[in-house]
C-alpha positions as CSV (number, residue, x, y, z in Angstrom):
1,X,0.0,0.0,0.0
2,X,1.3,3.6,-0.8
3,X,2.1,6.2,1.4
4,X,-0.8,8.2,-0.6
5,X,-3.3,5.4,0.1
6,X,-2.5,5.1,3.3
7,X,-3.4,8.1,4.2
8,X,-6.4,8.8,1.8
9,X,-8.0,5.6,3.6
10,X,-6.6,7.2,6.8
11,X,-8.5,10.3,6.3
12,X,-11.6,8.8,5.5
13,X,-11.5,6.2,8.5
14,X,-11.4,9.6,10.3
15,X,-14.4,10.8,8.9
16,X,-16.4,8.3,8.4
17,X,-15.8,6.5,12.0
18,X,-15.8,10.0,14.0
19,X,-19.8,10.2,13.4
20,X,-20.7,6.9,15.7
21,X,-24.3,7.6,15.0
22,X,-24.1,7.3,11.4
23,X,-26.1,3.7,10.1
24,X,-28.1,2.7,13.2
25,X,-25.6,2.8,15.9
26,X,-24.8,5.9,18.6
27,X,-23.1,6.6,21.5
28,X,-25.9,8.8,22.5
29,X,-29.5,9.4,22.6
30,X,-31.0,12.7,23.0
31,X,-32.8,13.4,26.1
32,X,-35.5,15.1,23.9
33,X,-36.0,15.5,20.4
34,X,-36.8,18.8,19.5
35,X,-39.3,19.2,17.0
36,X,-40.8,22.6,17.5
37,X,-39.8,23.8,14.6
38,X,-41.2,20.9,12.0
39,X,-44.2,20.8,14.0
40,X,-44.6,24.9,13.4
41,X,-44.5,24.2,9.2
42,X,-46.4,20.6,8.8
43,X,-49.6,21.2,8.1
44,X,-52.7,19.7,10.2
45,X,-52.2,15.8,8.6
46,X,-48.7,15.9,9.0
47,X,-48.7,17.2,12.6
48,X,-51.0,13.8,13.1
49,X,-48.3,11.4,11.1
50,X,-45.4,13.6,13.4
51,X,-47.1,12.6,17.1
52,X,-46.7,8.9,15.9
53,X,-43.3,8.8,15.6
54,X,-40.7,7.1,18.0
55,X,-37.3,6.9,18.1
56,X,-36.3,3.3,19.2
57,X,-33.6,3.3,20.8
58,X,-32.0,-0.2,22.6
59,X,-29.0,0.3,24.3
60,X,-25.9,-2.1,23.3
61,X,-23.1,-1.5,26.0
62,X,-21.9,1.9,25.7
63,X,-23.7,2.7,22.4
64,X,-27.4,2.5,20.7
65,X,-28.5,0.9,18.2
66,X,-31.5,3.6,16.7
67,X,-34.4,3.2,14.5
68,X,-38.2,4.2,13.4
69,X,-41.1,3.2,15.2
70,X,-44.7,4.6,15.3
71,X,-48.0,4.1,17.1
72,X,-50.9,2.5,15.5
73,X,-54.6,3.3,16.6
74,X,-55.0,0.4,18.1
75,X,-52.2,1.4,21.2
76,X,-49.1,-0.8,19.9
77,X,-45.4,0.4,18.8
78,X,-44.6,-1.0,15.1
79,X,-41.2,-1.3,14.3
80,X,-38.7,-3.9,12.6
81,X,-37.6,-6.9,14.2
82,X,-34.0,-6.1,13.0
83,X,-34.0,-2.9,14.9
84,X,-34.8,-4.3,18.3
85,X,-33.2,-7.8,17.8
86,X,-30.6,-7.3,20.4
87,X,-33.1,-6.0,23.1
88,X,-35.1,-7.3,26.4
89,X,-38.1,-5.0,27.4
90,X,-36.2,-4.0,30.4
91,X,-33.9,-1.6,28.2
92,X,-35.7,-0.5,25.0
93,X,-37.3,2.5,24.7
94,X,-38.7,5.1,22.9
95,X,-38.8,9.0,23.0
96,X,-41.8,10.4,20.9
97,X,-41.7,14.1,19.1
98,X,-43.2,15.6,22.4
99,X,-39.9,14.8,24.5
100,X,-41.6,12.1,26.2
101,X,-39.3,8.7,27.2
102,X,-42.2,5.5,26.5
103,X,-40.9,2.6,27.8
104,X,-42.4,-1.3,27.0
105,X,-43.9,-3.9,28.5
106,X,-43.7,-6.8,25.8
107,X,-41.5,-7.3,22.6
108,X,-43.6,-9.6,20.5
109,X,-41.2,-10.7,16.7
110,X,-42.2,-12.1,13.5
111,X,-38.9,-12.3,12.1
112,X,-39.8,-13.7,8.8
113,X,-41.8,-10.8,7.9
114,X,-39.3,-8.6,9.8
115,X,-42.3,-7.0,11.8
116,X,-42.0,-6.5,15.6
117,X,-44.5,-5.1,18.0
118,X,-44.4,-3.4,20.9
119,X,-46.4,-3.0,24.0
120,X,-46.3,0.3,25.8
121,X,-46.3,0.2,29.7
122,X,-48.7,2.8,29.7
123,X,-51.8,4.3,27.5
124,X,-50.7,6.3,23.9
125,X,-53.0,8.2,22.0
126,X,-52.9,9.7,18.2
127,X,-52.0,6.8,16.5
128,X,-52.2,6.1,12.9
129,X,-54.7,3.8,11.2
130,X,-53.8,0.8,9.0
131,X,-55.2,1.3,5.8
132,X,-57.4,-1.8,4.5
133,X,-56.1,-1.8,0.9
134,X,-51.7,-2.3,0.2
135,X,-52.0,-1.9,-3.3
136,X,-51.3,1.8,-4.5
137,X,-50.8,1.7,-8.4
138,X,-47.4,2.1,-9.5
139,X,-46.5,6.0,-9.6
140,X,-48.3,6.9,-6.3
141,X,-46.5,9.3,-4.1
142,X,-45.4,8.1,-0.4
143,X,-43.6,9.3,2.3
144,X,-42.0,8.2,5.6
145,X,-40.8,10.1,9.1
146,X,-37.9,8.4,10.7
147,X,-34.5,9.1,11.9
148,X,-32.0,8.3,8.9
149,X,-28.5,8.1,10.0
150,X,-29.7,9.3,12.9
151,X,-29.2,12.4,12.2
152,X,-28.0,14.1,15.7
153,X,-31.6,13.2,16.9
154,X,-32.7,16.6,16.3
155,X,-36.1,15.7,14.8
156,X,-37.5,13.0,12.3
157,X,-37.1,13.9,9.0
158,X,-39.6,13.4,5.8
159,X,-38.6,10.9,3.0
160,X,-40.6,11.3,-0.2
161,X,-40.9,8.8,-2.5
162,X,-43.3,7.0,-5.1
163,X,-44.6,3.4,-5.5
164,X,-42.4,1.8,-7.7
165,X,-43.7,-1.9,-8.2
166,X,-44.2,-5.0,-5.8
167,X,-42.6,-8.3,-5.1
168,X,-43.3,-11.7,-3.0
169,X,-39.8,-12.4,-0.6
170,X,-39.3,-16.1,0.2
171,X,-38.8,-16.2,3.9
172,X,-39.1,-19.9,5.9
173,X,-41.3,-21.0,3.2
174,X,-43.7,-18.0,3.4
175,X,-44.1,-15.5,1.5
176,X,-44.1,-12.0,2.3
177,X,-45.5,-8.9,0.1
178,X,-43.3,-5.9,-0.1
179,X,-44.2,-2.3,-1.5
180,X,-41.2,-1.4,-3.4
181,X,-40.7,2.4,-3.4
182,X,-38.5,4.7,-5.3
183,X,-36.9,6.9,-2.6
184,X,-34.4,7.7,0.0
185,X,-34.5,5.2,2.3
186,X,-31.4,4.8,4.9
187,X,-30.5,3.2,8.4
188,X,-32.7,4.6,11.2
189,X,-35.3,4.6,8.7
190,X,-35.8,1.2,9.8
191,X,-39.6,0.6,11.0
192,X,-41.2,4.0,10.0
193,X,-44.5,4.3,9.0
194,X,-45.4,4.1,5.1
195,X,-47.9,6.2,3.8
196,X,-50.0,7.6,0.8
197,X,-48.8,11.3,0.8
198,X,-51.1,13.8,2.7
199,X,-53.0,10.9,4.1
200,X,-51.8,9.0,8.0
201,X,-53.0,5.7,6.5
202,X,-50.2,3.3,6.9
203,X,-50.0,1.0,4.2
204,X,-46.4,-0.6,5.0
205,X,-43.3,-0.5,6.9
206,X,-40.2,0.3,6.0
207,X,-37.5,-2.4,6.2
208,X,-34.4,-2.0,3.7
209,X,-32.3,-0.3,1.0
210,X,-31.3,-1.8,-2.2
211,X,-27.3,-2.1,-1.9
212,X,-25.5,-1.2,-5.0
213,X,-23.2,-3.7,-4.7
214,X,-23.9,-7.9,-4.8
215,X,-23.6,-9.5,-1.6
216,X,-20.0,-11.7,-2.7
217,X,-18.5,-8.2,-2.6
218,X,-20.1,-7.6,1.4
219,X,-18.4,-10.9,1.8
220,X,-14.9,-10.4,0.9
221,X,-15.3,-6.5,2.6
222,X,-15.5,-8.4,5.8
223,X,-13.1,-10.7,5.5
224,X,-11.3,-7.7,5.1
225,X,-12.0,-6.2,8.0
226,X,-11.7,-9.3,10.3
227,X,-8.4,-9.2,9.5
228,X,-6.0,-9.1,12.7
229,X,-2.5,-9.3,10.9
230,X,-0.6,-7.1,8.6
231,X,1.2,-3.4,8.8
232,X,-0.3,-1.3,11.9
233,X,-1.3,2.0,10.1
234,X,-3.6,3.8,12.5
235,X,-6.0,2.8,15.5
236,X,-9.7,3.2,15.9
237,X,-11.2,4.6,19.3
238,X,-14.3,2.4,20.4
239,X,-17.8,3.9,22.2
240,X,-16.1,3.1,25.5
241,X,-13.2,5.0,24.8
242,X,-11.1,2.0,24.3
243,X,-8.0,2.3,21.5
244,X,-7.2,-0.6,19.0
245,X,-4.4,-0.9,16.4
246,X,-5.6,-1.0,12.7
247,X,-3.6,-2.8,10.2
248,X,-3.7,-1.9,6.2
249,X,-6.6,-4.7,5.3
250,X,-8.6,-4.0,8.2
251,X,-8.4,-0.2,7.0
252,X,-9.8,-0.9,3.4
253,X,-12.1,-3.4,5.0
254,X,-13.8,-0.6,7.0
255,X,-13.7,2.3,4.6
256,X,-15.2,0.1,1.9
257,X,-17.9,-0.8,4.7
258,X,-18.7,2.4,4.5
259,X,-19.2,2.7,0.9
260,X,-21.5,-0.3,0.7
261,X,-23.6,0.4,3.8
262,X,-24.1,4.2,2.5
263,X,-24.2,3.7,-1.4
264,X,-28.0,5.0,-2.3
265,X,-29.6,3.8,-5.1
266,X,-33.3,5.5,-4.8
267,X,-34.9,2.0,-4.3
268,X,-35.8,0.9,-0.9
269,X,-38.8,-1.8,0.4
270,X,-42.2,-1.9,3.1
271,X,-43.2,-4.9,4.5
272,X,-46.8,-4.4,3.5
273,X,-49.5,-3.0,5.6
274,X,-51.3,-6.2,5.0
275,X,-48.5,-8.2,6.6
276,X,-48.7,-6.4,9.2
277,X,-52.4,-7.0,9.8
278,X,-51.6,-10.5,9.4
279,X,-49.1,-10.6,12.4
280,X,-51.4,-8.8,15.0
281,X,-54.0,-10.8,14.2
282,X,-51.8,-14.0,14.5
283,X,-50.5,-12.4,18.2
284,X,-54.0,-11.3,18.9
285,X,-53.6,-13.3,22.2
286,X,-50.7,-11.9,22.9
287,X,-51.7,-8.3,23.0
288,X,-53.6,-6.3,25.5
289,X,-57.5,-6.3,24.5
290,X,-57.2,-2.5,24.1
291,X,-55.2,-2.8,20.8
292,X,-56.9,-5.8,19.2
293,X,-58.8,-3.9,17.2
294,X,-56.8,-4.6,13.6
């Protein structure tokens, strides 16, 4: 490896791995998000989709992993099963656009549809309503609220987008309807409502972006990056403030990492709404009486 390379690698280690809240993963979570002024310019509907929003966040050790929920009608927490895989109800939590901290009672997973729902400890209100009908024709605009990247946890953020097509994913023999959408979908966008814009119908959940790259080439950027030999060229500072050498593969590994995690592409997926209607009713039993009513 050059000198040159070294240090262009070097230099976007720096700046890519300074920013810990970047994908889904902080070393902090806001105390409040403040939201004052998005709330001031959204117009009556929006301020409606807005109070539904939660940031999830489930503590991992010293950092977070962060994502998108939001509150359905019937009382219950909708988010993905990928953002609070790692989590017991005794640390995950949310913090909705008011500033308040909602903690949960029950963590109930479908992970083949990637759907998880969560039970609030105590009585929400304003929640959106899941629409009867999936099926917006192709062209139909959408948006989302959720926390891409994280983004300092100032506010969620609106993602525009528009119904691109649909497709059936395979998963454990079932299979699973998802919206495809033409828009900007990124981490911590992860389990935010879909909806038909101008409308607080939820008609699917956001769950992934398209990577630009195959998966063979995620594969051999991690075997990269597990690499624990070669020339030391710099160190990386974990959440706890811990210090580790880096050698030169490592180094590539990571900065591509970056590159493929972030690439966007304008195509992301929704679990659709229907699914979702599917899973309460198949953990009807499961769920407080109150928020049975889907």
């Amino acid at each position: 490896m050059t000198y040159l390379t070294r240090n262009l690698l070097l230099g976007l280690l720096g700046v890519s791995f300074g920013f810990h809240a970047s994908a889904q993963t902080a070393t902090t979570v806001p105390l409040s998000v403040d939201t004052r002024l998005v709330m001031d310019a959204a117009g009556p509907q929006q301020r409606r989709s807005l109070s539904a929003i939660y940031l999830i966040a489930c503590p991992n050790g010293s950092a977070f992993t962060i994502g998108t929920g939001f509150l359905l009608d019937s009382g219950v927490v909708v988010t993905n099963t990928h953002v609070v895989a790692t989590c017991t109800e005794e640390k995950l939590f949310g913090v909705s656009t008011t500033n308040k901290r909602v903690t949960f009672s029950r963590i109930i997973k479908d992970p083949d549809r990637d759907l998880a729902l969560l039970v609030p400890t105590e009585k929400l209100a304003n929640g959106l309503r899941l629409a009867v009908k999936d099926n917006p024709e192709p062209g139909t605009e959408v948006t989302t609220w959720g926390y891409p990247f994280y983004y300092n946890g100032i506010s969620p953020l609106l993602s525009v987008g528009y119904v691109s097509g649909y497709r059936e994913v395979p998963s454990n023999g079932k299979s699973v309807k998802h919206i495809i959408v033409n828009g900007a979908f990124n981490h911590g966008n992860s389990g935010g409502p879909l909806l038909v814009s101008h409308s607080n119908e939820v008609i699917g959940v956001v769950v992934l972006t398209f990577n630009f790259y195959p998966p063979e080439v995620k594969q051999i950027i991690d075997a990269l990056a597990s690499q624990r030999f070669g020339s030391v060229i710099g160190t990386t500072t974990s959440p706890d403030g811990s210090k580790r050498a880096l050698n030169d593969a490592e180094v590539t590994g990571l900065v591509l990492n970056e590159f493929y995690e972030k690439t966007q592409v304008m195509i992301g997926e929704a679990v659709a709404g229907s699914e979702l209607a599917a899973m309460i009713k198949e953990h009807s039993s499961e769920i407080p009486s109150g928020a049975r009513k889907h």
